[in-house]
N, C-alpha and C positions, 0 to 999 in steps of 0.2 A: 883470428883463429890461426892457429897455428899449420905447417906444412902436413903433421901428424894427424891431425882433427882433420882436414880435410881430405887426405888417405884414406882414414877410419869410416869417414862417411861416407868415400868413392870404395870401397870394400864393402861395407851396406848396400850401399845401392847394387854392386852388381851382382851379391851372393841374395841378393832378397828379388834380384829381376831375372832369374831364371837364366844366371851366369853371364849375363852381357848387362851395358849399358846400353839406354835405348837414347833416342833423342831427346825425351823429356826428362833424363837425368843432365842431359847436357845444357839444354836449355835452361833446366834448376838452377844447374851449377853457376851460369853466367847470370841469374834474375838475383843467384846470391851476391856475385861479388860487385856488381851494379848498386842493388843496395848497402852493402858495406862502404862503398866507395860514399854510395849518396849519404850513409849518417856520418861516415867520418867529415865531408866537407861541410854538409849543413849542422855539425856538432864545433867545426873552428867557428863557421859564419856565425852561429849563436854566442860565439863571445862577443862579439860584434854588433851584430842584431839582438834584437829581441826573439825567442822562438818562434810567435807567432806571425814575425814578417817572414823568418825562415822558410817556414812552410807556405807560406801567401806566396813566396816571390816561387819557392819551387813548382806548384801548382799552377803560376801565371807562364811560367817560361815551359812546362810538358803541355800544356796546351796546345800547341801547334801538333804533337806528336797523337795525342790522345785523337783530337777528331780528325788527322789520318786516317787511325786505326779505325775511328767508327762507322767513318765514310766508305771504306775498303773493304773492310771485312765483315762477312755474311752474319746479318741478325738470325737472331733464335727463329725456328720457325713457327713458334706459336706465340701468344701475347702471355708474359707475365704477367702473375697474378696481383691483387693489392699486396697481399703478405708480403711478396720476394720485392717488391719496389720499395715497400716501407722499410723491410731489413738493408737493402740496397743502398736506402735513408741514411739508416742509423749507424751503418759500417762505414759510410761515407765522411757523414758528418762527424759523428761521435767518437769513433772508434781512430780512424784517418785522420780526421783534421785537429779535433781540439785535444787530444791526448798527444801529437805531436806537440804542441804547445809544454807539456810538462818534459816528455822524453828528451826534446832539445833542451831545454833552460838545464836538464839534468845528465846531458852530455857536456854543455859550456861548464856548470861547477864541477863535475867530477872528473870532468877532461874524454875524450873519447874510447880510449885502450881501456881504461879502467873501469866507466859507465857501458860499455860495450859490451863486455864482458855478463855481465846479466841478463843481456839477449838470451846467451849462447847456452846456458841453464835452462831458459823459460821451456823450449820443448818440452824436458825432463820431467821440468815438476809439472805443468798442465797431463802429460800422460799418467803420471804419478793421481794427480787429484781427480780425473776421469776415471779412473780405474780401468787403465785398458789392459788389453789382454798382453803380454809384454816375453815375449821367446828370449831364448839365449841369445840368440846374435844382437835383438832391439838392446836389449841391456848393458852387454858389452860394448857396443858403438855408443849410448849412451851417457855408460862410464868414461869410454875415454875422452870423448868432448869436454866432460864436467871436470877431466884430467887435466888435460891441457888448456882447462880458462885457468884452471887451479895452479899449475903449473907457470902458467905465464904470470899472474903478479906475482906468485912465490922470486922467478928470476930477475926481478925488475931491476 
């Protein structure tokens, strides 16, 4: 994304957070560019690899980090239900693991800047296909993200 799209969206955030940035825009911001970082290297690695060791090997090396976090930081105070374990399941497996398998193989053929760029849309149209309720400022920050993906293969 571009220096502008990331502006646009730090100008959202602080006119929709009651004129300041808070911490958890900040900490968004760095969980964004973490991930972009992690699909750009595990989208070279998939020229290389297969997607699906991509994601096996990323998930075998955050391990150490994950039960850290689980060991250290304070559980729910009450017992999740079956529901929220089963969804828990299905975002894990499903949704997390084996849909990496396709999004990698589809950053190795299309190359990462290009395939990446469809991310940076998806917000748009899932708020579009929910039908949410959508203000001037949602739209206009909207726009310009959808600007500047547009923008950038137009400059390529």
């Amino acid at each position: 994304m571009s220096v502008l799209g990331v502006v646009a969206v730090l100008i959202f955030a602080v006119t929709t957070g009651a004129g300041q940035l808070h911490s958890g825009d900040i900490f968004m911001l760095l969980a964004v560019l973490l991930a972009a970082m992690g699909y750009a290297e595990g989208g070279r690695l998939a020229r290389e690899l297969d997607g699906w060791r991509v994601v096996s090997w990323a998930l075998v090396l955050s391990l150490p980090f994950s039960l850290v976090a689980v060991l250290v930081l304070p559980g729910p105070s009450h017992m999740p239900s079956f529901t929220a374990w089963a969804a828990f399941g299905y975002v894990s497996v499903v949704s997390m693991f084996l849909a990496f398998f396709a999004w990698y193989r589809g950053l190795a053929l299309g190359g990462v800047a290009r395939a990446g760029q469809v991310q940076l849309v998806q917000p748009v149209l899932w708020s579009a296909l929910l039908e949410e309720t959508l203000d001037f400022r949602t739209v206009a920050a909207a726009l310009l993200v959808v600007g500047c993906a547009a923008l950038s293969r137009l400059t390529r």
